[in-house]
N, C-alpha and C positions, 0 to 999 in steps of 0.2 A: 493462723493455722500452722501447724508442727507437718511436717514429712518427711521420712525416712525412706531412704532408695536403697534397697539389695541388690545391687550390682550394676554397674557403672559403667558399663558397655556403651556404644553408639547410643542405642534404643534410651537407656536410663539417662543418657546425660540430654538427650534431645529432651528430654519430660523436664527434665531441673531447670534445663538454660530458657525453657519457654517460660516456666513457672515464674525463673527471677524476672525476664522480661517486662512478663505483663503482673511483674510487683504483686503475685499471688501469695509469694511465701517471699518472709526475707530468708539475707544466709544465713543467719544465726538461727535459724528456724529449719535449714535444710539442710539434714543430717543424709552425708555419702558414708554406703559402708561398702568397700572395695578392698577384695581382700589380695589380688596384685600387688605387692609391693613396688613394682615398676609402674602400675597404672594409679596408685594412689598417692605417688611422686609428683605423676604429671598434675592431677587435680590438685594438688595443696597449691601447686604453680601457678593451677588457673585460680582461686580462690572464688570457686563456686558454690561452696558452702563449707558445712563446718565436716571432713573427712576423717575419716575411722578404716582399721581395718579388720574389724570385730564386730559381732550381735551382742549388745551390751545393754542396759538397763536404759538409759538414753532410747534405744529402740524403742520402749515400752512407752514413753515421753509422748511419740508421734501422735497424731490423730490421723494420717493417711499412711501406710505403709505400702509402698511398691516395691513388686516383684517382679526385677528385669533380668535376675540370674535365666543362663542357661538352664533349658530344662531338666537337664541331666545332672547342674549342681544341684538343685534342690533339695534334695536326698540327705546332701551333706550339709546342708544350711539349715533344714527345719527342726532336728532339736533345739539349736541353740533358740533361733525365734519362736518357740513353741514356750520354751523358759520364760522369756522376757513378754510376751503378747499381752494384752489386756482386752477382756470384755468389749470396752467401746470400741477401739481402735479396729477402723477400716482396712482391708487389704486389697490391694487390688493388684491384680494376677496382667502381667502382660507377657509371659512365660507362652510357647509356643504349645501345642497340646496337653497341657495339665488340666482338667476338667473341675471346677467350683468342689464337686463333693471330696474327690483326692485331697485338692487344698486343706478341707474345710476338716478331714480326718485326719489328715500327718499334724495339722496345726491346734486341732481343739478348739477349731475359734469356727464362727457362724459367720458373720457379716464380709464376704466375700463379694467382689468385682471380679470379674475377669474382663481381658480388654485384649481384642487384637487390632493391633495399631501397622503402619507399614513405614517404609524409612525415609518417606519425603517429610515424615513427620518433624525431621532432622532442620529442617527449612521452616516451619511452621507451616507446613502445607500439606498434611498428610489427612489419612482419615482412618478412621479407628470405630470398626465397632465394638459394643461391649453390649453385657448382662450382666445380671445381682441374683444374688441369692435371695430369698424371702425374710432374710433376715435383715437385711439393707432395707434402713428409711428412706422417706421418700425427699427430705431434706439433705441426706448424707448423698443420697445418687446424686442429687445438681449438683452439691460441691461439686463431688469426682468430675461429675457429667463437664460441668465449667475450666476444672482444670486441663481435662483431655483436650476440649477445646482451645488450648492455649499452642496446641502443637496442628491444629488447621480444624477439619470438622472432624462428627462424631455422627453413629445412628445408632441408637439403643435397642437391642434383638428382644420380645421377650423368649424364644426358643432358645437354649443354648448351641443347640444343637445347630444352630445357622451358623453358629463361628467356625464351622468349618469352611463353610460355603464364602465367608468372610478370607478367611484364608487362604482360599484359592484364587478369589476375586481380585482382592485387591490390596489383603498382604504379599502375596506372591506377584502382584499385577507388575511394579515395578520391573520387575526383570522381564516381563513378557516383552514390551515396550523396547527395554535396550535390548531386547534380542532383535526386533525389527528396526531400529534405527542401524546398528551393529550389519544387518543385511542390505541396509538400502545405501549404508556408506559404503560396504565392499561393491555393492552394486557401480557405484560412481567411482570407486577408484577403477573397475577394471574396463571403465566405459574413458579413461583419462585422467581424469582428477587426481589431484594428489589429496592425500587424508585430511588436511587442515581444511581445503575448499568443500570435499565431501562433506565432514563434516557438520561443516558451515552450512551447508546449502540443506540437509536434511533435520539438522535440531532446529533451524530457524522456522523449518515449515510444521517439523510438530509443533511447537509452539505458539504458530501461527492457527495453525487446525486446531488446538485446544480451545483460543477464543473464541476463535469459531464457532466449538460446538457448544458454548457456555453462554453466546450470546445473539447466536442466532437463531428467529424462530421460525427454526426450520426440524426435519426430522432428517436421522443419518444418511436414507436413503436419498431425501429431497438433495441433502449436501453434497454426497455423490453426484447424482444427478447433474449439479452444478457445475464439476470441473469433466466429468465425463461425457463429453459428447459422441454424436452420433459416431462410427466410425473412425474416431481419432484417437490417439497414442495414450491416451486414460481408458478408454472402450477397449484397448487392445492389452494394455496389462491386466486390467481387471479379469477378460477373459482368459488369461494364463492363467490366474489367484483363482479360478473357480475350476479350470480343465484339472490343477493341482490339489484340488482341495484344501487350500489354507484356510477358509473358516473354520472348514469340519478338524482339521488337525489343529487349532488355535482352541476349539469347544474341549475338543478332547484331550487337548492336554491341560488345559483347565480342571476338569472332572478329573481326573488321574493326580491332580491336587489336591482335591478335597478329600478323593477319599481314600490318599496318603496321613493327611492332616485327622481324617477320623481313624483309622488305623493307630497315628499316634497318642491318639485322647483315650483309645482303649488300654494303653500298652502294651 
């Protein structure tokens, strides 16, 4: 399999270095088009496939083409890939609000993915939902479906319109997260702690609580339950976390993500 990456950002080099990984593509096979001259420096250094800094007939070559540019370069990238595009040749869209049909008419091409992925994906630990246009076969989707898998899981929408919902969820989810670790370490610094021990004492227990929740057959509340007892110093934060409202301001700035995220799909 041929793949071609439009832009080589975090997000696009996470999708490539999984792909070499699990020996999906080789490099001779995985064309980077990065048109940084500073950033297509560093990748010829890394020698993670074959690096361009142009949309060139080679493009045309592909059988999967990704779209990790900024959604704001787009604009200035799709004549050239509009030129070089082919019939078969798959795209698939990991571009922040750009919606399948916009693609599908700056480009002249039908067979679109769109995919929103998030940046643990960078680890091989991410998750990424995605959708197809009706023109994507059902054997073209497991590729794709197979290679997104190469960066952690995937869940296939058939609504497009949930990748907003996806976007909020849990392409944006990472930062919700170090916003709370971020608070429960100033917490412990100004209880004593210096930062390295804070630190230490709150990523070890999300960490801890992730297996938890992944391996326990239990429900969030049972788990609760568990370290919260009657009367004690878990019984007594919790009811600060509720007199303050942190669920309801946690939901809601969620929803104030999505439909920032469908705001941007309109433009």
């Amino acid at each position: 399999m041929k793949i071609a990456i439009l832009g080589c950002g975090n997000m696009g080099m996470a999708f490539a270095k999984s792909f070499l990984q699990y020996d999906l593509v080789k490099k001779d096979d995985l064309l980077l088009i990065e048109k940084s001259a500073e950033r297509t420096e560093t990748l010829r250094a890394e020698k993670a496939g074959v690096v361009v800094d142009t949309i060139g007939p080679r493009t045309g070559e592909a059988d999967l083409i990704i779209l990790s540019v900024k959604p704001q370069d787009f604009a200035s990238a799709q004549a050239e890939l509009r030129a070089v595009i082919q019939p078969r040749q798959v795209v698939l869209s990991i571009m922040a609000g750009i919606p399948i049909s916009l693609i599908q008419e700056r480009l002249a091409h039908r067979m679109v993915i769109r995919a929103m992925p998030n940046t643990p994906a960078m680890l091989g630990m991410g998750i990424t939902g995605f959708t197809a246009s009706p023109e994507v076969d059902a054997a073209s989707l497991r590729r794709v479906e197979n290679l997104i898998n190469a960066t952690g899981r995937s869940i296939f929408l058939e609504n497009e319109a949930m990748l907003d919902a996806v976007t909020a969820l849990s392409g944006s989810g990472p930062a919700y997260f170090y916003f709370v670790v971020k608070a429960m370490v100033e917490a412990g610094k100004q209880m004593g702690f210096d930062e390295g021990t804070a630190s230490l004492l709150v990523k070890q227990t999300m960490l801890g609580s992730y297996h938890l929740i992944n391996n326990a057959d239990k429900s969030l509340d049972d788990l609760i339950k568990a370290v919260a007892s009657k009367g004690g110093t878990t019984e007594a934060a919790l009811r600060t976390f509720e007199a303050g409202t942190l669920g309801e301001t946690l939901q809601a700035g969620i929803h104030a993500a999505q439909v920032r995220a469908t705001e941007l799909s309109k433009g």
